[in-house]
N, CA, C and O atoms as a Tripos MOL2 file, in Angstrom:
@<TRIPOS>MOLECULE
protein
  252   251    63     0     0
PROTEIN
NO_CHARGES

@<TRIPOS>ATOM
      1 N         -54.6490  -15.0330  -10.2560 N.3       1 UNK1
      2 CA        -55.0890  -13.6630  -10.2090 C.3       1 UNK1
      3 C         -56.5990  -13.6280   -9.9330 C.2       1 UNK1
      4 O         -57.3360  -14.6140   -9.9210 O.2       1 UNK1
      5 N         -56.9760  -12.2770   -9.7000 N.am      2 UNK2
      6 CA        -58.2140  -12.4550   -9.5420 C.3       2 UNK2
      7 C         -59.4240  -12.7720  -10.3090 C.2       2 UNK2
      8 O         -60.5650  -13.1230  -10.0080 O.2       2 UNK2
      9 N         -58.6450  -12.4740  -11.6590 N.am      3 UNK3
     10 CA        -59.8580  -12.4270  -13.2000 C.3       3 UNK3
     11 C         -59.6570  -14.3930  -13.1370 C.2       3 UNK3
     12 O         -60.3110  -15.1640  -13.8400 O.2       3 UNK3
     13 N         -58.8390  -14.7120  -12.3490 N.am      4 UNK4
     14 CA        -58.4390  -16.3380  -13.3240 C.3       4 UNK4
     15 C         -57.5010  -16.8010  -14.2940 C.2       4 UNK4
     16 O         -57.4000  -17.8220  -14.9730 O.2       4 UNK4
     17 N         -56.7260  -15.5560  -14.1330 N.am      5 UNK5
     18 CA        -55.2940  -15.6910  -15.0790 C.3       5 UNK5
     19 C         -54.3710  -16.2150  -14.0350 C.2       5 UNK5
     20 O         -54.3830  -16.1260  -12.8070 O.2       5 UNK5
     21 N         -53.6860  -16.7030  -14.7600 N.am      6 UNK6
     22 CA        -51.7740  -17.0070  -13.9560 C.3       6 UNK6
     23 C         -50.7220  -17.0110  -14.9080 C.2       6 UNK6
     24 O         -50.8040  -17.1130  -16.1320 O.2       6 UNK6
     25 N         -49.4570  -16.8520  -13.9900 N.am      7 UNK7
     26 CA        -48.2720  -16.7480  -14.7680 C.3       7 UNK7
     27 C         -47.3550  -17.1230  -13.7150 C.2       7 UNK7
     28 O         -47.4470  -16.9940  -12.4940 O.2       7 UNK7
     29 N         -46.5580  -17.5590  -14.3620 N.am      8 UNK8
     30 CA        -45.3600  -18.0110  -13.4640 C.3       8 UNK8
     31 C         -44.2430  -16.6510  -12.9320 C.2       8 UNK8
     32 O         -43.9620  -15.7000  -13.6620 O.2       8 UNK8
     33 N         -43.7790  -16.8190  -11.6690 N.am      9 UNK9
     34 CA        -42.9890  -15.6950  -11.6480 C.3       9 UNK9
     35 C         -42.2040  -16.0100  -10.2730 C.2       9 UNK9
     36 O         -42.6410  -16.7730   -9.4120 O.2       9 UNK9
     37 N         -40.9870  -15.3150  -10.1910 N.am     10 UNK10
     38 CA        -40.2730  -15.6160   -9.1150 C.3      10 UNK10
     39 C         -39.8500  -14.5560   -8.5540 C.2      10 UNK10
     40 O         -39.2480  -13.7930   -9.3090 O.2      10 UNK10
     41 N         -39.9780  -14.1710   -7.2570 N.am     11 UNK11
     42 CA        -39.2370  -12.8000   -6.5460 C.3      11 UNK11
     43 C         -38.9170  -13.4180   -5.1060 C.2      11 UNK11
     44 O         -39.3230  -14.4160   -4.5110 O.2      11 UNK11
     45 N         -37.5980  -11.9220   -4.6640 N.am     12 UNK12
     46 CA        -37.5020  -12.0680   -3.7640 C.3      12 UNK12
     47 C         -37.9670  -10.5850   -2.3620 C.2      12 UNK12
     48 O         -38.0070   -9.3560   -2.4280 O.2      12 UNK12
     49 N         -38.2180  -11.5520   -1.3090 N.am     13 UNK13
     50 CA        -39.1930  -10.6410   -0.9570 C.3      13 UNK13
     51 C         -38.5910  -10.1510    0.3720 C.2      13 UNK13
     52 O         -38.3240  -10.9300    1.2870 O.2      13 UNK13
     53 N         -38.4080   -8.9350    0.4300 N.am     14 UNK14
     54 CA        -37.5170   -7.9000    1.8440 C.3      14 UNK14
     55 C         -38.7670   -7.3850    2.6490 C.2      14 UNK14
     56 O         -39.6480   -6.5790    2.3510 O.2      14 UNK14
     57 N         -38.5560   -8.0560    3.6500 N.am     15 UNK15
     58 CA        -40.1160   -7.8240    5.0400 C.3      15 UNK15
     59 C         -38.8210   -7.1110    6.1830 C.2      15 UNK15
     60 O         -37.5970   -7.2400    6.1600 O.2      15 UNK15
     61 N         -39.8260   -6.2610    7.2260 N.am     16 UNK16
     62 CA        -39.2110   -5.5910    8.0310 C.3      16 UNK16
     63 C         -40.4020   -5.5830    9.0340 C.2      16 UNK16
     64 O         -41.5390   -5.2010    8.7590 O.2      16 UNK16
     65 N         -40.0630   -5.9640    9.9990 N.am     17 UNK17
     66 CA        -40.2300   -6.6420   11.5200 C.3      17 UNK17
     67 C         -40.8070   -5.2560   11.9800 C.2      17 UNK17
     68 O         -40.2950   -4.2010   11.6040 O.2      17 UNK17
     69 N         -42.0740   -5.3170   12.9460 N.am     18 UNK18
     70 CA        -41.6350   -4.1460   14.4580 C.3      18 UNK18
     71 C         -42.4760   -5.0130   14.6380 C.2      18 UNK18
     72 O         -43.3890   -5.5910   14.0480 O.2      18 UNK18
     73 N         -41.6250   -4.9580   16.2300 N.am     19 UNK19
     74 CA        -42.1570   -5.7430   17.7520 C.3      19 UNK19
     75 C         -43.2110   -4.7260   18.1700 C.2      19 UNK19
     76 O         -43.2050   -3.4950   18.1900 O.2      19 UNK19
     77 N         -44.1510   -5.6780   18.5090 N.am     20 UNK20
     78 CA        -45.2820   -5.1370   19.4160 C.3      20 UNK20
     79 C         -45.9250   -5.6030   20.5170 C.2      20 UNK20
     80 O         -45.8620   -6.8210   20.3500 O.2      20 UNK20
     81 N         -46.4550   -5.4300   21.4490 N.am     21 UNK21
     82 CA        -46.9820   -6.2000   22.7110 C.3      21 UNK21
     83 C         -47.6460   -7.3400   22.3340 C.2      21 UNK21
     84 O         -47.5290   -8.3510   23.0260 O.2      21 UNK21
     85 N         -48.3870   -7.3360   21.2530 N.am     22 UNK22
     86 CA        -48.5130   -8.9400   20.5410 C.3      22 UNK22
     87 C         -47.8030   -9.6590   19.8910 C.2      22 UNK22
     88 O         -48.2650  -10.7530   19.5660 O.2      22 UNK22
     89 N         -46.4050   -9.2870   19.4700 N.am     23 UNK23
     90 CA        -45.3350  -10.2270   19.2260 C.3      23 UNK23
     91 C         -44.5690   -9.7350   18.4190 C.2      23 UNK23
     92 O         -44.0690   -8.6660   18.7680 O.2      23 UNK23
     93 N         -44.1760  -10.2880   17.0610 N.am     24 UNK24
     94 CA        -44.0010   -9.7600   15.8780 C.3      24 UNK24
     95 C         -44.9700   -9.8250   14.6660 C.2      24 UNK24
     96 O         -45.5650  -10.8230   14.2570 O.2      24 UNK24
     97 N         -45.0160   -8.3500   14.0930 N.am     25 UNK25
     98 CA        -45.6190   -8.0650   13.1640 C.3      25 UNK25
     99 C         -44.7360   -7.5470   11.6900 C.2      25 UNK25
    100 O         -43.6810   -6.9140   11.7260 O.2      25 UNK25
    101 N         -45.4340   -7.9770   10.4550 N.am     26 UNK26
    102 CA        -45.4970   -7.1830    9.4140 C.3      26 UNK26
    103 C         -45.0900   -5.7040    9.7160 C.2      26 UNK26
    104 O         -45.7250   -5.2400   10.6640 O.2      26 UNK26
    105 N         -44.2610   -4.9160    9.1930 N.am     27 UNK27
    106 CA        -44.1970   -3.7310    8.9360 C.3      27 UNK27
    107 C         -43.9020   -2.9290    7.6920 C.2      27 UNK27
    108 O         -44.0920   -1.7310    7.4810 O.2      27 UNK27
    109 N         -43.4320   -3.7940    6.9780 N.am     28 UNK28
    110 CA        -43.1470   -3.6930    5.7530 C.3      28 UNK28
    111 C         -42.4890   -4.3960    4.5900 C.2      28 UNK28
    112 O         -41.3250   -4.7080    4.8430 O.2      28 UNK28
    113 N         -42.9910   -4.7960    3.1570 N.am     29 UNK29
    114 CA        -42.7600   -5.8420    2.7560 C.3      29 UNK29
    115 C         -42.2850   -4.9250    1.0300 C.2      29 UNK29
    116 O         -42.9280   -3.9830    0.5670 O.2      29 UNK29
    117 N         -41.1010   -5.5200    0.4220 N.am     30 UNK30
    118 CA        -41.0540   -5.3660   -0.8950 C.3      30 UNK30
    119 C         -40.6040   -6.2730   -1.6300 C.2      30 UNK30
    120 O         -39.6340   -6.9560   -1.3020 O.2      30 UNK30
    121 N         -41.2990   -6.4240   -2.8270 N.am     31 UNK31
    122 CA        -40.5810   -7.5210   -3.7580 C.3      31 UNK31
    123 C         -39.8950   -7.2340   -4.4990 C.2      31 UNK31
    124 O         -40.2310   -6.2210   -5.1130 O.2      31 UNK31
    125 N         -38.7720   -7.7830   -4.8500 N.am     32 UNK32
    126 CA        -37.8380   -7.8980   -5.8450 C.3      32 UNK32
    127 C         -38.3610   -9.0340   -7.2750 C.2      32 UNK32
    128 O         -38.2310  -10.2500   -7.1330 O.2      32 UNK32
    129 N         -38.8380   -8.5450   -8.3610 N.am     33 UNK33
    130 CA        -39.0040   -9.7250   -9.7650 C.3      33 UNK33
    131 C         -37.7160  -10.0420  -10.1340 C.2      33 UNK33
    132 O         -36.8290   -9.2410  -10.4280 O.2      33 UNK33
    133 N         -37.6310  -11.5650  -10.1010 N.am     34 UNK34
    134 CA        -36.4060  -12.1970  -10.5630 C.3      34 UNK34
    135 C         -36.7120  -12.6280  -11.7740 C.2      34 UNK34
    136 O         -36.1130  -12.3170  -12.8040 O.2      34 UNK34
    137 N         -37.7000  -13.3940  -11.6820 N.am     35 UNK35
    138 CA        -38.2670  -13.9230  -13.3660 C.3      35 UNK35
    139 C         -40.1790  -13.6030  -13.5920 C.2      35 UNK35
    140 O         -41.0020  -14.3200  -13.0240 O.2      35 UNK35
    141 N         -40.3860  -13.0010  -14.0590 N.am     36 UNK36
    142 CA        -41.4650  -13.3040  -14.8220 C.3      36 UNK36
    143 C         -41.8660  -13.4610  -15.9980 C.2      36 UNK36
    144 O         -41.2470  -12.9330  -16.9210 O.2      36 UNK36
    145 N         -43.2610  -14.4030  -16.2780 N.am     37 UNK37
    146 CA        -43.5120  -14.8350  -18.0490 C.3      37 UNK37
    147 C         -44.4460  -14.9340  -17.8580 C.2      37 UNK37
    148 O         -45.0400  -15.6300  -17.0350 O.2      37 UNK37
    149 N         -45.0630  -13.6400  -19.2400 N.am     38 UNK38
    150 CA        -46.3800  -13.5710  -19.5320 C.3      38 UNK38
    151 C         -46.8350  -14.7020  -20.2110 C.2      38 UNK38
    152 O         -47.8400  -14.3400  -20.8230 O.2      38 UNK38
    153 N         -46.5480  -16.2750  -20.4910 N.am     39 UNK39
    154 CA        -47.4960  -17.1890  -20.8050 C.3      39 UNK39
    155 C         -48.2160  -17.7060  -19.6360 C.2      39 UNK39
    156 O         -47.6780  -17.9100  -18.5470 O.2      39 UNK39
    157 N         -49.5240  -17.9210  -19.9170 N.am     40 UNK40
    158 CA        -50.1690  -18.4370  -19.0040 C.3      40 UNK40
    159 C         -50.0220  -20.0510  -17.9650 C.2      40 UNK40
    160 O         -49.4570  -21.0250  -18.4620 O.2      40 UNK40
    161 N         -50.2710  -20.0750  -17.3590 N.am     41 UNK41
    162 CA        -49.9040  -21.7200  -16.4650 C.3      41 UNK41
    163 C         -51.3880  -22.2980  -17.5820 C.2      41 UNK41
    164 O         -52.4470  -21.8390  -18.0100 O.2      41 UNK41
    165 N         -50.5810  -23.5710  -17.6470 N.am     42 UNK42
    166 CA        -51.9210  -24.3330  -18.2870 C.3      42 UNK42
    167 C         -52.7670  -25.1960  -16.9700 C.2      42 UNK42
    168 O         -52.5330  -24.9790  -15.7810 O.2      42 UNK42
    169 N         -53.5630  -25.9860  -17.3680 N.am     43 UNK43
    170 CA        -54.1180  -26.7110  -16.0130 C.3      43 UNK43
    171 C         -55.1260  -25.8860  -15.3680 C.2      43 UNK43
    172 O         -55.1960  -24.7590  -15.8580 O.2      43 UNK43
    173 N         -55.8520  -26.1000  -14.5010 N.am     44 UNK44
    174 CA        -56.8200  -25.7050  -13.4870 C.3      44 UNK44
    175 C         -56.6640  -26.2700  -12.1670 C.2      44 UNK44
    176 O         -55.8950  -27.2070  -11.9500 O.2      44 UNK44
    177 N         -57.3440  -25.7460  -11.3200 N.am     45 UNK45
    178 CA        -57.1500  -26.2610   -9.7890 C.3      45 UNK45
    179 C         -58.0370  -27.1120  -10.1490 C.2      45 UNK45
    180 O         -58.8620  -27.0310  -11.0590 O.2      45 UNK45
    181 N         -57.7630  -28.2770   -9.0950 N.am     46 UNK46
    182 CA        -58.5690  -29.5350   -8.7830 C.3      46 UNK46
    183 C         -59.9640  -29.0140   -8.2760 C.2      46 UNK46
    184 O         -60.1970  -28.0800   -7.5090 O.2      46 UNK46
    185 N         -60.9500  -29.9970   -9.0030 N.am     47 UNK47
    186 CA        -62.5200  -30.0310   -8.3520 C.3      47 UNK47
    187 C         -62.4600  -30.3840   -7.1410 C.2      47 UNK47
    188 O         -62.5400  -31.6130   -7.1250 O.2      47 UNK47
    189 N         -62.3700  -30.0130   -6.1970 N.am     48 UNK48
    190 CA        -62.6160  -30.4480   -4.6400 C.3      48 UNK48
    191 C         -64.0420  -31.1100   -4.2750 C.2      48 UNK48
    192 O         -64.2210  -31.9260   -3.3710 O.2      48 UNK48
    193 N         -65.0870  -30.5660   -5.2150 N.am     49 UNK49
    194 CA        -66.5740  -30.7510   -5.0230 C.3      49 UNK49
    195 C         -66.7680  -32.3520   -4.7320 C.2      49 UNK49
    196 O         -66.6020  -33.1610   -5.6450 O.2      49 UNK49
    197 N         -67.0770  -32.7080   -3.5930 N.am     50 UNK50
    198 CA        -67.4510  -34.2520   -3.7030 C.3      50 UNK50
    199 C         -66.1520  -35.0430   -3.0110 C.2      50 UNK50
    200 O         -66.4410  -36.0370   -2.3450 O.2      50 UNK50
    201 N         -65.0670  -34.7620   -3.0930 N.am     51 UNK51
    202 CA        -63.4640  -35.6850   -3.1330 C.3      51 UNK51
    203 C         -63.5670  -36.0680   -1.0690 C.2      51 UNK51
    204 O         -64.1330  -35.6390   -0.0630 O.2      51 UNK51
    205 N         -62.9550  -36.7360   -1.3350 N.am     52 UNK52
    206 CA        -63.2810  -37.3740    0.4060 C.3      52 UNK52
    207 C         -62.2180  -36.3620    0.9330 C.2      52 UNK52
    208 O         -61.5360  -35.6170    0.2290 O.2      52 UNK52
    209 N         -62.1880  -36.4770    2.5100 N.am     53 UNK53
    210 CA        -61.6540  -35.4030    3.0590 C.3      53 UNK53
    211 C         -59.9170  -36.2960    3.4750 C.2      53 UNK53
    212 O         -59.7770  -37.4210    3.9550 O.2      53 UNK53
    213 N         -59.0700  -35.5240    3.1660 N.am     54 UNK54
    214 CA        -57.9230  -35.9860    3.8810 C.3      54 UNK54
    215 C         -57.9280  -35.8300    4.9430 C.2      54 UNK54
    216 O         -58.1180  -34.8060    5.5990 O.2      54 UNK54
    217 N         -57.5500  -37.6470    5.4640 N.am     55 UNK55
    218 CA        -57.1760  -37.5710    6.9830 C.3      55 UNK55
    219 C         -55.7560  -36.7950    7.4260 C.2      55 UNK55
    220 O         -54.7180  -36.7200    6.7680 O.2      55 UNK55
    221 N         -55.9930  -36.3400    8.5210 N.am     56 UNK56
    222 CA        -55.0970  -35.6530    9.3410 C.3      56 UNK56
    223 C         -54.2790  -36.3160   10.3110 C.2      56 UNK56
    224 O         -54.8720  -36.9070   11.2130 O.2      56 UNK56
    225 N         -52.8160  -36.3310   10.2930 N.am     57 UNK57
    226 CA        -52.4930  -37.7640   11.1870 C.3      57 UNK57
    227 C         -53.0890  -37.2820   12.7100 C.2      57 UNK57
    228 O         -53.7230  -36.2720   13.0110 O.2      57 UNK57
    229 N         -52.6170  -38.4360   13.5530 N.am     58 UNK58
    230 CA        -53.0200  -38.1480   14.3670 C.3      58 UNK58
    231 C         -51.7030  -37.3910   15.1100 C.2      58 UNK58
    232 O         -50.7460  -37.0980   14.3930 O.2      58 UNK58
    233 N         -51.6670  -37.1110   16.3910 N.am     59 UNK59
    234 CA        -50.5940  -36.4160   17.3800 C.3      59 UNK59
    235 C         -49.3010  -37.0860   17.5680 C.2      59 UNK59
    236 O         -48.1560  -36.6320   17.5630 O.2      59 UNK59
    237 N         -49.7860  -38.3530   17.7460 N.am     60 UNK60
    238 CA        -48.6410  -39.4470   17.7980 C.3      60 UNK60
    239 C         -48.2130  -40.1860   17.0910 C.2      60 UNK60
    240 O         -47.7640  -41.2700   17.4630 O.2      60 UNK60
    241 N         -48.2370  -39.8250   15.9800 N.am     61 UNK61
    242 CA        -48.2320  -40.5930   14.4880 C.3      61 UNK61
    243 C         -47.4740  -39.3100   13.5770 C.2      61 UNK61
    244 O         -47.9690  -38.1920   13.4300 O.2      61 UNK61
    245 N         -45.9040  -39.8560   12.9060 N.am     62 UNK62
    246 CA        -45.5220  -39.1690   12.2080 C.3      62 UNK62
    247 C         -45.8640  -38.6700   10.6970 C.2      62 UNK62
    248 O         -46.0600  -39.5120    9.8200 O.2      62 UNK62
    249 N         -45.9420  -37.0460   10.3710 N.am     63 UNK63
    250 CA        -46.8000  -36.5040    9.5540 C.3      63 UNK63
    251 C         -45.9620  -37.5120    8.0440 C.2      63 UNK63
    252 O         -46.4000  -37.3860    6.9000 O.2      63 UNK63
@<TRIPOS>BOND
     1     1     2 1
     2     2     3 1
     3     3     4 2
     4     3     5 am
     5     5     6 1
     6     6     7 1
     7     7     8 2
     8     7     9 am
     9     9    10 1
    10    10    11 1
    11    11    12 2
    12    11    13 am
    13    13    14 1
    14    14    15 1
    15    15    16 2
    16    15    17 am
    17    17    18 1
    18    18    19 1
    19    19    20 2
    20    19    21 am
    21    21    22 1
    22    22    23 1
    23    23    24 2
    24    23    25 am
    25    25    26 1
    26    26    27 1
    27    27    28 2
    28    27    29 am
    29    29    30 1
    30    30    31 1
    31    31    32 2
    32    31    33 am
    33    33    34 1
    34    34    35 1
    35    35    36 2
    36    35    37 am
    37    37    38 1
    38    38    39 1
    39    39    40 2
    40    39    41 am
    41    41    42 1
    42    42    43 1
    43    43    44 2
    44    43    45 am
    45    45    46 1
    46    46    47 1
    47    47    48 2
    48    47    49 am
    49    49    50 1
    50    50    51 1
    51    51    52 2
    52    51    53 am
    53    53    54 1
    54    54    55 1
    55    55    56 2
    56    55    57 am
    57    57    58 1
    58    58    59 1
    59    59    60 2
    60    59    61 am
    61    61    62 1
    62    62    63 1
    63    63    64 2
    64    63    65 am
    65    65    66 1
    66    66    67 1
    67    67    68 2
    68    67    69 am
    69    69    70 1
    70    70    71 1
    71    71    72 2
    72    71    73 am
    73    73    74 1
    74    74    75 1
    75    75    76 2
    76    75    77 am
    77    77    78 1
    78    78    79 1
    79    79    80 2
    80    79    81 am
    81    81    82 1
    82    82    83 1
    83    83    84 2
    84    83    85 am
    85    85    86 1
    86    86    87 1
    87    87    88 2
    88    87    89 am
    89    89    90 1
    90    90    91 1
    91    91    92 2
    92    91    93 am
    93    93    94 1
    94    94    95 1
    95    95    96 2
    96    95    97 am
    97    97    98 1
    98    98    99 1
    99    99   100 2
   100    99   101 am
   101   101   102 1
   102   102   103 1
   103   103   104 2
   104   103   105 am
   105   105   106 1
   106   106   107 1
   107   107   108 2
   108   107   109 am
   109   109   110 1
   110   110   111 1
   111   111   112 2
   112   111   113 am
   113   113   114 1
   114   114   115 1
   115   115   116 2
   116   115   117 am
   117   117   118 1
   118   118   119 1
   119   119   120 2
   120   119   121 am
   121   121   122 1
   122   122   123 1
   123   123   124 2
   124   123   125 am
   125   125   126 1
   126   126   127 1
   127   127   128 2
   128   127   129 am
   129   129   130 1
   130   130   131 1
   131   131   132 2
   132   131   133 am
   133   133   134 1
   134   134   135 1
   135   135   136 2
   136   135   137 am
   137   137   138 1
   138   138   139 1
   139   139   140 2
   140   139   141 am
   141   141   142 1
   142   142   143 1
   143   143   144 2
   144   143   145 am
   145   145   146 1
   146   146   147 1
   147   147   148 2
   148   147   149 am
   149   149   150 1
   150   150   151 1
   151   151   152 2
   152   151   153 am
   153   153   154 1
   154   154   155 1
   155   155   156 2
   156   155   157 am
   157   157   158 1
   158   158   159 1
   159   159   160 2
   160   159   161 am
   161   161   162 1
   162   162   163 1
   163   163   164 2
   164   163   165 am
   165   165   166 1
   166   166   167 1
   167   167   168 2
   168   167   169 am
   169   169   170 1
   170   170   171 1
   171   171   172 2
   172   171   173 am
   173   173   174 1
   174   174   175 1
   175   175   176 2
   176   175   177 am
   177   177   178 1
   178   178   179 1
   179   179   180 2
   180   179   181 am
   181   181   182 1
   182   182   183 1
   183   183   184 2
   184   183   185 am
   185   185   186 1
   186   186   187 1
   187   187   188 2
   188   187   189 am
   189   189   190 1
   190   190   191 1
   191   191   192 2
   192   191   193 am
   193   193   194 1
   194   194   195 1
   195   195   196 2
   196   195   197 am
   197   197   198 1
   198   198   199 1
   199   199   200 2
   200   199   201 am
   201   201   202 1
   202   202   203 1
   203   203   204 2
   204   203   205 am
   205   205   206 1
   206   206   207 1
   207   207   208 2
   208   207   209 am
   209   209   210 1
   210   210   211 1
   211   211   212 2
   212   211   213 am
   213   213   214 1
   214   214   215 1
   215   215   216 2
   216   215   217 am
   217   217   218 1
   218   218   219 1
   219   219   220 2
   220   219   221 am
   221   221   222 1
   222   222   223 1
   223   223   224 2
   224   223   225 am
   225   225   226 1
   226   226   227 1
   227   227   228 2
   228   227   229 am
   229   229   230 1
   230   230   231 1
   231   231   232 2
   232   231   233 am
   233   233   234 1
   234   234   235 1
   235   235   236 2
   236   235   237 am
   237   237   238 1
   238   238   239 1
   239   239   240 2
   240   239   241 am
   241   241   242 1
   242   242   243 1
   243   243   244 2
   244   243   245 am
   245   245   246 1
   246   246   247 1
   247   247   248 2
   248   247   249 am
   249   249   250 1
   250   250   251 1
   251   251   252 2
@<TRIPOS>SUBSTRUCTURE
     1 UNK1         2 RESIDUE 1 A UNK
     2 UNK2         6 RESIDUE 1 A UNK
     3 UNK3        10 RESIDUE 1 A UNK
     4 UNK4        14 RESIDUE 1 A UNK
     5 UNK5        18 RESIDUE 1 A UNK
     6 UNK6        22 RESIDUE 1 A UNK
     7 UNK7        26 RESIDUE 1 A UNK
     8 UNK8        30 RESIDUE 1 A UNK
     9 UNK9        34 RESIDUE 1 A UNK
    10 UNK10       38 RESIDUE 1 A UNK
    11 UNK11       42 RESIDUE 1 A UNK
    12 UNK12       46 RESIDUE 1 A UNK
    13 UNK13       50 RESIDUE 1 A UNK
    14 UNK14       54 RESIDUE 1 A UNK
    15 UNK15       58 RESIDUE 1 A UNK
    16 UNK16       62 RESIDUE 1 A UNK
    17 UNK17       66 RESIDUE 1 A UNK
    18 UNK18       70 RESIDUE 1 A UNK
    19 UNK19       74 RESIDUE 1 A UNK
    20 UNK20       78 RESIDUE 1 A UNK
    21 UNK21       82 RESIDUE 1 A UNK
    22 UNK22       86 RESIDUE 1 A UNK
    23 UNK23       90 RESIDUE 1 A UNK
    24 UNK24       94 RESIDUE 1 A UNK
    25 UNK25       98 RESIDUE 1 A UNK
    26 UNK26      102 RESIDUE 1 A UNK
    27 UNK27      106 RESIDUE 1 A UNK
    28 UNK28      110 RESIDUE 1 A UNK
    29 UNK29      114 RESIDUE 1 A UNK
    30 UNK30      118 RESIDUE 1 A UNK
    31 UNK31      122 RESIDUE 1 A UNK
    32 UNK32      126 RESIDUE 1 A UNK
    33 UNK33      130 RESIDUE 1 A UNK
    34 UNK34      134 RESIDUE 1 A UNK
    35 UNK35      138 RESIDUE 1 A UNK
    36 UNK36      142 RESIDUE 1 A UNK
    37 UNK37      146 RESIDUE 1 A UNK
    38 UNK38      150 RESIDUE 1 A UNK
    39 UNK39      154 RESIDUE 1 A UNK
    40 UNK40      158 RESIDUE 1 A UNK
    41 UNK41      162 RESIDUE 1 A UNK
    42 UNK42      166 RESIDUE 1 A UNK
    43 UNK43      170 RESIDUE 1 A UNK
    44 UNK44      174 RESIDUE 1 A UNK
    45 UNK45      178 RESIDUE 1 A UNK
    46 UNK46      182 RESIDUE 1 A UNK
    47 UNK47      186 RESIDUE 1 A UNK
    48 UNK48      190 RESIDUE 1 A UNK
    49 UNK49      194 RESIDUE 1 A UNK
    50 UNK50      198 RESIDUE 1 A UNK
    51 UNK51      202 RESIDUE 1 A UNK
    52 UNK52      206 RESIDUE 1 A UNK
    53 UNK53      210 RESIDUE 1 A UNK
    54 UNK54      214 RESIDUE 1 A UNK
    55 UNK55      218 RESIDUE 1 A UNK
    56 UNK56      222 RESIDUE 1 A UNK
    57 UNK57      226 RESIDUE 1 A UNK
    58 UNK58      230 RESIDUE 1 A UNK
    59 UNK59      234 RESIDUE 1 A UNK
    60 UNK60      238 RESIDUE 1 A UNK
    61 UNK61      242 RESIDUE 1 A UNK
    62 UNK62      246 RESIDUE 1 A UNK
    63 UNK63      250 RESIDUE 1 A UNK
């Protein structure tokens, strides 16, 4: 979330298409909550600060 909270939760999500001269777009999206729980996720995201960069395979080399 944006404050830095989390919670676990599961939905399912009904999107609706319109074609446009740039392809397909978003037109409309709703979620369905299947499960949610107000306890918090424990853990933090990883420090990235400093960590070497993952290589990227190359083109011809399976991912």
């Amino acid at each position: 979330m944006r404050d830095g909270s989390s919670h676990p939760n599961d939905a399912l999500h009904h999107d609706r298409y319109r074609r446009t001269a740039d392809g397909w777009r978003f037109a409309e999206r709703s979620s369905e909550i299947r499960y949610y729980a107000a306890t918090p996720l424990t853990g933090a995201a990883p420090d990235t600060a400093g960590s070497p960069e993952i290589p990227t395979p190359a083109a011809d080399q399976p991912a």
